[in-house]
DODO-846723 format. One record per residue (C-alpha): x, y, z. Coordinates in steps of 0.25 Angstrom, whole numbers. Example, Ala and Ser with C-alpha at 12.3 -4.5 7.8 and 13.67 -1.06 7.14 Angstrom:
% residues 2
<X: 49	Y: -18	Z: 31>
<X: 55	Y: -4	Z: 29>
This chain:
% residues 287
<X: 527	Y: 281	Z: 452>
<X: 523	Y: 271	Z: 439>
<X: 509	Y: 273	Z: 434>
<X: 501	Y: 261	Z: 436>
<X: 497	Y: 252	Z: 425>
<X: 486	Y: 244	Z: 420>
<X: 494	Y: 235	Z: 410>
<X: 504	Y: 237	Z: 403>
<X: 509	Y: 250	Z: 399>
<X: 494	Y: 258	Z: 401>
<X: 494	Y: 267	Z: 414>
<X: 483	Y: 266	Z: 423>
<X: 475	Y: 279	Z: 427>
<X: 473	Y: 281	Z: 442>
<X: 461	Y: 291	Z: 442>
<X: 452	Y: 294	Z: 453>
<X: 439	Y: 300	Z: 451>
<X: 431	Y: 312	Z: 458>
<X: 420	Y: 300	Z: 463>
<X: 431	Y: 293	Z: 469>
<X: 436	Y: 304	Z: 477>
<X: 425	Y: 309	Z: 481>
<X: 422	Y: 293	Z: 487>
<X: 433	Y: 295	Z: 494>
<X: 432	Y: 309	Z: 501>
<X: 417	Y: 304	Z: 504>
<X: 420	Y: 292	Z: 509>
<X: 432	Y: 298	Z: 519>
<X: 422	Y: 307	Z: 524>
<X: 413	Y: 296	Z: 527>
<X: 426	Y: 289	Z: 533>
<X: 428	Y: 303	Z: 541>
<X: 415	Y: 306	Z: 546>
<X: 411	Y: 290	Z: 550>
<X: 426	Y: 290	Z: 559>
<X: 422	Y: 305	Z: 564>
<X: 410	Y: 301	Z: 568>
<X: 414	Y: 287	Z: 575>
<X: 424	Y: 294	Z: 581>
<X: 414	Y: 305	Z: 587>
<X: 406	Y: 294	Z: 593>
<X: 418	Y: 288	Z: 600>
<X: 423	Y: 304	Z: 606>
<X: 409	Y: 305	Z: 610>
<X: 406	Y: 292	Z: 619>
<X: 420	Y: 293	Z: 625>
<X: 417	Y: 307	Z: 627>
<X: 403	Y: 304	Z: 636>
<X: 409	Y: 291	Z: 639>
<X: 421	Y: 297	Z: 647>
<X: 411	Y: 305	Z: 655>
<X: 403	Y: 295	Z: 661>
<X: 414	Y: 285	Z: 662>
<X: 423	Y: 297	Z: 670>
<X: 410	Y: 303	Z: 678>
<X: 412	Y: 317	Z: 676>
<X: 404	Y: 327	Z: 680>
<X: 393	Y: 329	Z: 669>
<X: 395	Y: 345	Z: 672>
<X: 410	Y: 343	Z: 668>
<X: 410	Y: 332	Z: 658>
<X: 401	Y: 336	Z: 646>
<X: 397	Y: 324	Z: 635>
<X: 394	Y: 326	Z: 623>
<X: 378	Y: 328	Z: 623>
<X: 382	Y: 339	Z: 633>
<X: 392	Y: 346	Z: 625>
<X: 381	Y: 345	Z: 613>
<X: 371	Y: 350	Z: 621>
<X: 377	Y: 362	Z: 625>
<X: 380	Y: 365	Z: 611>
<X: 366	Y: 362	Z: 605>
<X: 355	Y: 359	Z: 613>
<X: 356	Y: 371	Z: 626>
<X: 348	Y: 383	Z: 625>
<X: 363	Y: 390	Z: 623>
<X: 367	Y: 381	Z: 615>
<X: 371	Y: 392	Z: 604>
<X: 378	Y: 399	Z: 611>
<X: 387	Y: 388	Z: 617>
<X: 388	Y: 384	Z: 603>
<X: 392	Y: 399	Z: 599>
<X: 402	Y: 399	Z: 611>
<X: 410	Y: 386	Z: 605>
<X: 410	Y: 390	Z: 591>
<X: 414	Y: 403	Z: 592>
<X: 427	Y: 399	Z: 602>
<X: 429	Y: 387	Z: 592>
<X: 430	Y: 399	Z: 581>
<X: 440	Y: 404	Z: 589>
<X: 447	Y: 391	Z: 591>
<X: 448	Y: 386	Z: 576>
<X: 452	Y: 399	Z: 571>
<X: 463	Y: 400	Z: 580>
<X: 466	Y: 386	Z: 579>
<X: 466	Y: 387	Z: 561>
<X: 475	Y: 397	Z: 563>
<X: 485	Y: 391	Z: 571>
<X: 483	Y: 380	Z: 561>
<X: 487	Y: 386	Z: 549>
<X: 497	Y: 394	Z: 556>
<X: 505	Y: 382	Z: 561>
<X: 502	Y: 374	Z: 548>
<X: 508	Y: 384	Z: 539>
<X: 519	Y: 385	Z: 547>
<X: 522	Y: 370	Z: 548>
<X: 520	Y: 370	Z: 534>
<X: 532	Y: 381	Z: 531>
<X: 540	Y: 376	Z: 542>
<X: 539	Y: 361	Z: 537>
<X: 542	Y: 364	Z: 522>
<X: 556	Y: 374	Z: 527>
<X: 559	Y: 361	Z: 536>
<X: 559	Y: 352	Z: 524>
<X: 567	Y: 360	Z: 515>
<X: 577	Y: 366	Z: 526>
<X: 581	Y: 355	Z: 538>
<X: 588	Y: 370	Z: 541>
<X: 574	Y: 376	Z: 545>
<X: 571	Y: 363	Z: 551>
<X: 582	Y: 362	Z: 561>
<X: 579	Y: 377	Z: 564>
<X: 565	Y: 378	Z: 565>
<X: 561	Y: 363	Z: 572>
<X: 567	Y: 368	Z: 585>
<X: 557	Y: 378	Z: 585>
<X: 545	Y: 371	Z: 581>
<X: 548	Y: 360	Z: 592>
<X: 552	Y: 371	Z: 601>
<X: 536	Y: 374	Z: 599>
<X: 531	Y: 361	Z: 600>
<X: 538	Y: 358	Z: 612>
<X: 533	Y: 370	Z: 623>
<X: 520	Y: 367	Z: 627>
<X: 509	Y: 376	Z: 620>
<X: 504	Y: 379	Z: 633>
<X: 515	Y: 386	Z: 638>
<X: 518	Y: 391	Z: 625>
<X: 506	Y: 398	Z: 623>
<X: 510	Y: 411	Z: 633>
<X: 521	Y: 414	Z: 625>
<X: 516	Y: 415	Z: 613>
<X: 504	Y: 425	Z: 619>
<X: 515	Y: 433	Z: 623>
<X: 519	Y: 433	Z: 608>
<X: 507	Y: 432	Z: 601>
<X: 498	Y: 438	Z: 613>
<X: 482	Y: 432	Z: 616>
<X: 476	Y: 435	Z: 602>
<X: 473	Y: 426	Z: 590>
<X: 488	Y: 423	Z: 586>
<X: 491	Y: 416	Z: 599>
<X: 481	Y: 404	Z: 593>
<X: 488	Y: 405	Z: 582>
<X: 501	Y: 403	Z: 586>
<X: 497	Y: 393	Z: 596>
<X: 489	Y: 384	Z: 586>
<X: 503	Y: 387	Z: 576>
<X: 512	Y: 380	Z: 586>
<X: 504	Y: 369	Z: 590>
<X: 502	Y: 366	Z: 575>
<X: 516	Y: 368	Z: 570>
<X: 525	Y: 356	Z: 577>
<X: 515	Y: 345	Z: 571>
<X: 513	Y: 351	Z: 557>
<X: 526	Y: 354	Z: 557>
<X: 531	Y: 340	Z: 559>
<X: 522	Y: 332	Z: 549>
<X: 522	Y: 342	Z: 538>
<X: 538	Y: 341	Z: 539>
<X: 537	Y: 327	Z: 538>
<X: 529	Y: 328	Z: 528>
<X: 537	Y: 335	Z: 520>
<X: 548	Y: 327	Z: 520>
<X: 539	Y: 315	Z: 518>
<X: 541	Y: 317	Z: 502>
<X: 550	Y: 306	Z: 496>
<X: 563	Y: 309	Z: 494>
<X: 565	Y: 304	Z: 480>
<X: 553	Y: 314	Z: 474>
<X: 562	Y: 326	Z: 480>
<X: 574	Y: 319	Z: 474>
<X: 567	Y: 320	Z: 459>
<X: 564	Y: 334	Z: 462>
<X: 576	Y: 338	Z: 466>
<X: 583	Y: 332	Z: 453>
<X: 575	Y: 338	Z: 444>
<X: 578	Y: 353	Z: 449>
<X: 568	Y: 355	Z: 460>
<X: 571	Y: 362	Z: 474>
<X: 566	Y: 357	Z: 489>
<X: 555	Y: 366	Z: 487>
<X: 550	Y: 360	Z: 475>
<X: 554	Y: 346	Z: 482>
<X: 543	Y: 351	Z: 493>
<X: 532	Y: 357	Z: 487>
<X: 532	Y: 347	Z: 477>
<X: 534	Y: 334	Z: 485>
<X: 535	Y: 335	Z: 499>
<X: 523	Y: 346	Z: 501>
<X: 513	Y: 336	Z: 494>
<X: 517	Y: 325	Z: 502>
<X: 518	Y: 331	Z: 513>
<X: 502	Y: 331	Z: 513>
<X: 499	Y: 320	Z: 522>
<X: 510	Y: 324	Z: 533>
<X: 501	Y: 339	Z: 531>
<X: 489	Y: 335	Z: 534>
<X: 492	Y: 328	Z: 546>
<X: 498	Y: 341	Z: 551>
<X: 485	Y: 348	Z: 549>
<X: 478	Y: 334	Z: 558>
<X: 487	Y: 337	Z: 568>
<X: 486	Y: 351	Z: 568>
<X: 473	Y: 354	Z: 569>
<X: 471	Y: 350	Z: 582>
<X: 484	Y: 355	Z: 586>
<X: 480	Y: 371	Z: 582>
<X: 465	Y: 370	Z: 588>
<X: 473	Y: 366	Z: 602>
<X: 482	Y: 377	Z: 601>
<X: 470	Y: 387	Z: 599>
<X: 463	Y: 381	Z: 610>
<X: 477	Y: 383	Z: 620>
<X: 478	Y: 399	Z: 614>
<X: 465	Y: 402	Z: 618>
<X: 465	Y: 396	Z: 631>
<X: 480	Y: 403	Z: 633>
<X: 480	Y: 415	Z: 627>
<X: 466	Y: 421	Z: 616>
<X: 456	Y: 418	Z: 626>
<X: 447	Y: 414	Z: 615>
<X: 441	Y: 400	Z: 607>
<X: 439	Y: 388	Z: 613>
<X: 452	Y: 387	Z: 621>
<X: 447	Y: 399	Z: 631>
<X: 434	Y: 395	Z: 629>
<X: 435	Y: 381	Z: 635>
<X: 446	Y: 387	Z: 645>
<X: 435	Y: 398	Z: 650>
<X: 423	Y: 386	Z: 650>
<X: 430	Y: 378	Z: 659>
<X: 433	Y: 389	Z: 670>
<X: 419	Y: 393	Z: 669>
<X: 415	Y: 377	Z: 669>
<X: 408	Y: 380	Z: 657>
<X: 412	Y: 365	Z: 654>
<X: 399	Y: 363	Z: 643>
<X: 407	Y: 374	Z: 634>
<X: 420	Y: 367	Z: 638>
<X: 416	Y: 354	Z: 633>
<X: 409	Y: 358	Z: 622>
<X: 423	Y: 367	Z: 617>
<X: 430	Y: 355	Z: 619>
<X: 421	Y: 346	Z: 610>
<X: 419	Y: 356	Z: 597>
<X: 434	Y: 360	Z: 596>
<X: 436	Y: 344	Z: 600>
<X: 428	Y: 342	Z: 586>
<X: 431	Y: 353	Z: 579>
<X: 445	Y: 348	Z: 580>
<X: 441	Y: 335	Z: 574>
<X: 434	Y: 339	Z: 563>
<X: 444	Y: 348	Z: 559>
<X: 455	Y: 336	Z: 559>
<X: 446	Y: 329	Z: 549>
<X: 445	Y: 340	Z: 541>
<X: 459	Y: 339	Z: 540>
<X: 458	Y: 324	Z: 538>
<X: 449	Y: 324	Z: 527>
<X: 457	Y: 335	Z: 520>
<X: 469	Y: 326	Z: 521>
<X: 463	Y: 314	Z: 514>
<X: 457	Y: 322	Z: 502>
<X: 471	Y: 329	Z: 500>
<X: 480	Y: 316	Z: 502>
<X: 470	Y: 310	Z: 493>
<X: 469	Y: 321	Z: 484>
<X: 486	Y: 320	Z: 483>
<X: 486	Y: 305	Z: 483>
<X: 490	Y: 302	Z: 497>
<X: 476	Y: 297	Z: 503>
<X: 484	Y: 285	Z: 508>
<X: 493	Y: 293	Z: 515>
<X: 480	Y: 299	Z: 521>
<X: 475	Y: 284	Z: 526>
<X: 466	Y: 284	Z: 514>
C-alpha cells in the first residue's frame, strides 16, 4: 500500500483524534436509537392494527396497552412482572450458554476446516447431518443422551448455532487475500502463522455476522428445550399459560423475549461497528 502524499516527496499523516471518534460512537447511537425507535413504532401499530383489522376476540388477542398493563399498572402487577423475569432468567442463561457453546465450537471447527480440506470433507457431513433433521424431532434423542437437566439447552442452543456460524466464520476465513498468505509463506511462515496473522483478522466482519445470526438462533433453541424436555424458562412457561388460557402471561412472554431478542442484536451490532472501525474496516460494516 503507497503512503499518501501532500507534494512531492512529504508523506501525509492520517491521524484521527479521540473527539472524533467519540462523534462518531455518539452519532451511531443516535443513528441506532432513532432507527430502534421508529421501528418500535411501526411493530407497535401493526401489532394493535392487525387486531382490529382481524376481529379477534379481545380475551384472546392482547394489544400492547394490555400487555403493558398487566406488567405495570394491576394490583399484581409485581408479581407478573417477577413471573416473566425470573423465567426470562431461565431463558437467556440457557440460551448464553448455548451460544458460547456453539460459537467456540464453530470457531474450532472453522479454523481446522481452513487449514485441513481433510477435516473439512470429514466433519461437514456431520454438521449438515445436524442442520438437516428437524430440532424438533431431534430434541428426544438428545434427552435420552443428555437427560432433562440444564445440558439439554445447551446442547440444543449448540446445534442450532453451529450450522450458521459455522458457515460464515469459514467464509470468512478464507476471505484473506491470497497474495498476503503467499508473502508469508516465502518468508518462512506456516498456515498457522498465515491464519492467525491474516485470515483470523479479516475474518472479523464474516464473525460478527455469525454472532447476528446466532443470537436469535440460541434463544430459540432454549425456548424448544424447555418446552421439550427442562420444564423450565419461558419455553414451559408460555407452553403451561396457554393450556391454563393464561393468555395475558402468554402475550406478555412472547413480547419481552420478542424485545430482549432485539436489544441483544444490537448490542451486537454496535459492538460490530466500534470493532471494524477500530481495525479499519468501518466500510465493510456499512459505515
Amino acid at each position: 500500500m503507497s503512503t499518501p502524499t501532500l507534494s512531492g516527496n512529504q508523506p501525509a499523516s492520517v491521524t484521527v483524534s479521540a473527539g472524533d471518534t467519540a462523534r462518531g460512537i455518539g452519532a451511531y447511537i443516535a443513528r441506532a436509537l432513532g432507527t430502534g425507535a421508529l421501528t418500535l413504532v411501526i411493530v407497535l401499530v401493526a401489532w394493535q392494527g392487525l387486531i382490529l383489522l382481524l376481529g379477534v376476540s379481545p380475551f384472546i388477542a392482547k394489544g400492547p396497552l394490555d400487555v403493558v398493563n398487566w406488567l405495570f399498572t394491576v394490583p399484581a402487577a409485581a408479581e407478573n412482572r417477577a413471573l416473566i423475569l425470573t423465567n426470562l432468567g431461565i431463558t437467556l442463561t440457557d440460551a448464553f450458554l448455548g451460544f458460547v457453546a456453539g460459537m467456540l465450537l464453530a470457531l474450532v471447527l472453522a479454523t481446522l476446516f481452513t487449514l485441513s480440506r481433510g477435516i473439512e470433507h470429514a466433519l461437514m457431513p456431520i454438521a449438515l447431518l445436524l442442520r438437516s433433521v428437524p430440532l424438533v424431532a431431534f430434541v428426544p434423542v438428545l434427552i435420552l443422551i443428555t437427560g432433562r437437566g440444564p445440558s439439554i439447552a445447551v446442547v440444543t442452543g449448540a446445534i442450532v448455532v453451529l450450522f450458521p456460524a459455522l458457515v460464515n466464520i469459514a467464509f470468512g476465513l478464507r476471505s484473506a487475500a491470497p497474495q498476503i498468505s503467499d508473502v508469508i509463506a516465502v518468508y518462512g511462515g506456516t498456515p498457522f502463522t498465515a491464519l492467525r496473522k491474516v485470515a483470523l483478522p479479516s475474518s472479523l466482519p464474516s464473525f460478527f455476522a455469525a454472532i447476528k445470526i446466532s443470537i436469535p438462533g440460541a434463544i430459540t433453541g432454549a425456548l424448544l428445550a424447555e418446552w421439550l424436555a427442562t420444564g423450565e424458562g419461558l419455553g414451559h412457561g408460555i407452553v403451561v399459560a396457554v393450556a391454563q388460557v393464561k393468555n395475558f402471561e402468554v402475550w406478555s412472554s412472547v413480547v419481552v423475549i420478542t424485545m430482549v431478542s432485539i436489544i441483544l442484536y444490537g448490542l451486537a451490532q454496535f459492538a460490530e461497528s466500534l470493532v471494524l472501525r477500530r481495525m479499519g474496516m468501518g466500510q465493510s460494516a456499512g459505515g
